[in-house]
C-alpha positions as CSV (number, residue, x, y, z in Angstrom):
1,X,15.2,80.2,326.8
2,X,17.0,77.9,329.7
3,X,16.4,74.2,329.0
4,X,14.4,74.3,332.7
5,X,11.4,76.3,331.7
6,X,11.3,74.8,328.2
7,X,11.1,71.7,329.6
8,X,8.5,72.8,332.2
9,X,6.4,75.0,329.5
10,X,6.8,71.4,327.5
11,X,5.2,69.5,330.2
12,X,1.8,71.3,330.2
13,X,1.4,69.1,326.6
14,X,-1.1,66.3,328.9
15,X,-2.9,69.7,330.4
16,X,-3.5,71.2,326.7
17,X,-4.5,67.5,325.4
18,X,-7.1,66.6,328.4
19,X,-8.9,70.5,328.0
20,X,-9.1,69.8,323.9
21,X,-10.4,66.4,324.1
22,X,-12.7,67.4,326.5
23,X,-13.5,70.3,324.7
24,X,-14.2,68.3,321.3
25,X,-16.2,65.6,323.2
26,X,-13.3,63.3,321.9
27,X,-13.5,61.4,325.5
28,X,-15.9,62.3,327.9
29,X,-14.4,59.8,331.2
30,X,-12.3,62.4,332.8
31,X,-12.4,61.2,336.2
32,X,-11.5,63.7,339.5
33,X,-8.9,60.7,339.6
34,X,-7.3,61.6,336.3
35,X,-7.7,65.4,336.6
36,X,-5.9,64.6,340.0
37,X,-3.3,62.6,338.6
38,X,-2.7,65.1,335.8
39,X,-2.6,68.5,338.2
40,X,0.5,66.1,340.2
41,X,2.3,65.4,337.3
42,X,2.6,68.7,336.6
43,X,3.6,69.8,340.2
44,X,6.3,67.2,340.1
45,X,7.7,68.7,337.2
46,X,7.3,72.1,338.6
47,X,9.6,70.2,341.1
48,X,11.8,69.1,339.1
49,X,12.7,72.2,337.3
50,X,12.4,74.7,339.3
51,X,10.9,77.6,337.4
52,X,11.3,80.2,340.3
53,X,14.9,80.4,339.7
54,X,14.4,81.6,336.1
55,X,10.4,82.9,336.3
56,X,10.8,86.0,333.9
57,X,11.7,83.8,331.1
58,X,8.2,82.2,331.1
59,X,6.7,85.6,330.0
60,X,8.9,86.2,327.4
61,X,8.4,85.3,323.4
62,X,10.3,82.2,324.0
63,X,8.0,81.2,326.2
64,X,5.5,82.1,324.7
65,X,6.5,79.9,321.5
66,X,7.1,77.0,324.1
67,X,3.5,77.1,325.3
68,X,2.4,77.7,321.9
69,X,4.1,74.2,321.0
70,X,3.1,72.5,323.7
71,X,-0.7,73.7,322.7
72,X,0.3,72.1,319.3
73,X,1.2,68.9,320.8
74,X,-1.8,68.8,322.3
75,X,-3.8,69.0,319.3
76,X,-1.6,66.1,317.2
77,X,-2.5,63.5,320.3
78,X,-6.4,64.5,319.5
79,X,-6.0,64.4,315.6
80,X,-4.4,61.5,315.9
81,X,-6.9,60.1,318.1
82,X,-9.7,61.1,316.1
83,X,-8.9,60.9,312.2
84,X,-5.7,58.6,312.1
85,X,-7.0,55.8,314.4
86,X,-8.6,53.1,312.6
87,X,-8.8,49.7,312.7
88,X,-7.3,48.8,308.9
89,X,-4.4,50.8,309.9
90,X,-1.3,49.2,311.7
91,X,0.3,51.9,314.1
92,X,3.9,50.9,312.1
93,X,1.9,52.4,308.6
94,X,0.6,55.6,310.5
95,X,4.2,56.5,312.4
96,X,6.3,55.6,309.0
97,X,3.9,57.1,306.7
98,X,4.3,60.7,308.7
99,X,7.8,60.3,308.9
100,X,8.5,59.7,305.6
101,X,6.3,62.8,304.2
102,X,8.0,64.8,307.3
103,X,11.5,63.9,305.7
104,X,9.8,65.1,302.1
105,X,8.8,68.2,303.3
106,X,12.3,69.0,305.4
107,X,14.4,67.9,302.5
108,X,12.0,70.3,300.2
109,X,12.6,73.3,302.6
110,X,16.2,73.0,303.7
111,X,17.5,75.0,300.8
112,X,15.7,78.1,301.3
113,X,16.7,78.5,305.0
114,X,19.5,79.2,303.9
115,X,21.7,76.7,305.9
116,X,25.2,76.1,305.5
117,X,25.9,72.2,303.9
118,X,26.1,69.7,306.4
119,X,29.1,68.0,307.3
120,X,28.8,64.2,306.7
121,X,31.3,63.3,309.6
122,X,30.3,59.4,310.9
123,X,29.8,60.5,314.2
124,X,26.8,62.9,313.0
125,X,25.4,60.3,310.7
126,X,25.6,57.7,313.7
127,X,24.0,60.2,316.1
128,X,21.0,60.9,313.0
129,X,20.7,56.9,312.2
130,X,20.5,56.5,316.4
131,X,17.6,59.3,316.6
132,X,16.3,58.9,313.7
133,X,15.6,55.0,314.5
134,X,15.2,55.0,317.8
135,X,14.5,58.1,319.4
136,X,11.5,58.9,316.7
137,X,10.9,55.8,314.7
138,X,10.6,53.6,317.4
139,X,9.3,56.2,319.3
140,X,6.2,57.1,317.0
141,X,5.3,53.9,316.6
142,X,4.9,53.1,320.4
143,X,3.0,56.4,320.6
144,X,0.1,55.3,317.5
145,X,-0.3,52.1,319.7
146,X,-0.7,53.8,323.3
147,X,-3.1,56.6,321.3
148,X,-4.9,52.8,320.0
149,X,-4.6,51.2,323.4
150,X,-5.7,54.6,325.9
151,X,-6.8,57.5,324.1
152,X,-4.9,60.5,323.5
153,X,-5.0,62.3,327.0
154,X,-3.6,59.2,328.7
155,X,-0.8,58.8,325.9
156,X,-0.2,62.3,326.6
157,X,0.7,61.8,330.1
158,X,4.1,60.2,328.8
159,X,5.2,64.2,328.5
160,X,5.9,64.1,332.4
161,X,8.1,61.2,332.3
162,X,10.4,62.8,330.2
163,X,12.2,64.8,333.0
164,X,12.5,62.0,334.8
165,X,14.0,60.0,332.7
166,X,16.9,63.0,331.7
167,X,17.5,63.1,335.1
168,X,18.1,59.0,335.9
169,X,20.3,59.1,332.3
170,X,22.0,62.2,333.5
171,X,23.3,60.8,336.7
172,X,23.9,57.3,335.2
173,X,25.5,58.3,331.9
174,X,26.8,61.5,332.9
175,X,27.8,61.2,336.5
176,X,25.4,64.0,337.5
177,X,24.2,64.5,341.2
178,X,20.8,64.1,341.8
179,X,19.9,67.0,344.2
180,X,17.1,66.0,346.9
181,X,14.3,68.4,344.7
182,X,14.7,66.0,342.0
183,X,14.1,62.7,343.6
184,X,11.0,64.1,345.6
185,X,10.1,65.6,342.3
186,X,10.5,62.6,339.9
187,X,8.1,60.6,343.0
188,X,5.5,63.1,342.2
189,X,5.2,62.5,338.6
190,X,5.5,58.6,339.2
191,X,2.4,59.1,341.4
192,X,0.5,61.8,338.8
193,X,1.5,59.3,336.3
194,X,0.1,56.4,338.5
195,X,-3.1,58.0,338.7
196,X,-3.8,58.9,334.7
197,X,-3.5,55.0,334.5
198,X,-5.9,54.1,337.1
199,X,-9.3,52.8,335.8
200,X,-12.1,52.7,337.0
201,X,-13.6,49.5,338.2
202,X,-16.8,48.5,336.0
203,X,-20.1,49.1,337.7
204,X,-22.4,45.7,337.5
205,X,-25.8,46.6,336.0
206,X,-28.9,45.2,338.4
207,X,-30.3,42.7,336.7
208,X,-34.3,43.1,337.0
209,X,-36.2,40.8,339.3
210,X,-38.0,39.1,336.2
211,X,-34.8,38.0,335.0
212,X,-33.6,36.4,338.1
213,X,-37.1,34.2,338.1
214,X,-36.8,33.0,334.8
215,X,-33.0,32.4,335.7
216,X,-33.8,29.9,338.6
217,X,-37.1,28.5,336.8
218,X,-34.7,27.4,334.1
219,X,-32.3,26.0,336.1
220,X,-35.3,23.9,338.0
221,X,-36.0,22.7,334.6
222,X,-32.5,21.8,334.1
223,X,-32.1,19.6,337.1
């Protein structure tokens, strides 16, 4: 699989999330403005990537298994949402309480993959320590709060900033030109983005005619 269309099969995650927590009545106040907001997203990234180039790949079993996983992503934000969301429960417990039975399980099925043993060189361990902190510690633990704070098709909606974000590091760290497709394509997903976040301004409830007598009879009274 090129990196492009996995990272553009990758992208439908908010798509899968928004159609199973819809579909599970997990949140019912999917706007047109979020369904909006979530169809750009997606365009930007289409953008971005440029699928055309490499089209075939998309039906193929890799992309297949890269749809399939982005399905599975998906369904984590909504059982998250649904089971592991609870007040007595600090997003910090939730995020190092599955990374610490994900290492368990890895570290119980790395022998029989039959891999070759790891080199402990300090430029691996540093790169594992630096990813392992930051890049999913840190990063699960900011992903239980938004699911806390938003829901999970709104914390989903962080999938589309990912290519942007490559892209900015790439030409900052790497010295890699940004071509004109990618600018107008990382201003789509901005705006997608944008709109996920929008809420909607609360509706004040008419307050019946008896209510507003008594109201101003009190206040007589008062003065």
């Amino acid at each position: 699989m090129d990196s492009s269309i996995a990272g553009l099969l990758n992208a439908t995650t908010p798509l899968w999330t928004a159609l199973i927590a819809m579909t599970v009545r997990l949140e019912r106040d999917v706007t047109p403005t979020r369904v909006a907001g979530l169809t750009i997203g997606f365009l930007g990234t289409l953008v971005i990537f440029e699928p055309w180039r490499l089209g075939s790949q998309v039906l193929s079993w890799g992309g297949l298994a890269c749809l399939v996983a982005a399905a599975c992503y998906g369904v984590s934000f909504v059982y998250m949402a649904r089971y592991l969301r609870r007040p007595e429960l600090s997003p910090l417990a939730l995020s190092a309480g599955q990374l610490v039975a994900s290492a368990a399980l890895t570290a119980v099925t790395l022998p029989l993959l039959g891999r070759p043993a790891p080199q402990f060189r300090a430029d691996a361990l540093v790169a594992v320590v630096v990813l392992g902190a930051i890049g999913t510690g840190l990063a699960y633990l900011i992903n239980y709060q938004l699911i806390a704070e938003s829901g999970a098709s709104r914390t989903a909606v962080v999938t589309y900033l990912l290519p942007v974000v490559a892209v900015a590091l790439g030409a900052l760290v790497l010295g890699e030109t940004l071509a004109p497709h990618v600018l107008a394509g990382a201003a789509v997903v901005l705006a997608g983005v944008a709109l996920t976040r929008r809420r909607s301004a609360p509706v004040a409830s008419p307050t019946p005619a008896g209510a507003e007598v008594r109201s101003a009879s009190a206040r007589g009274r008062g003065e």
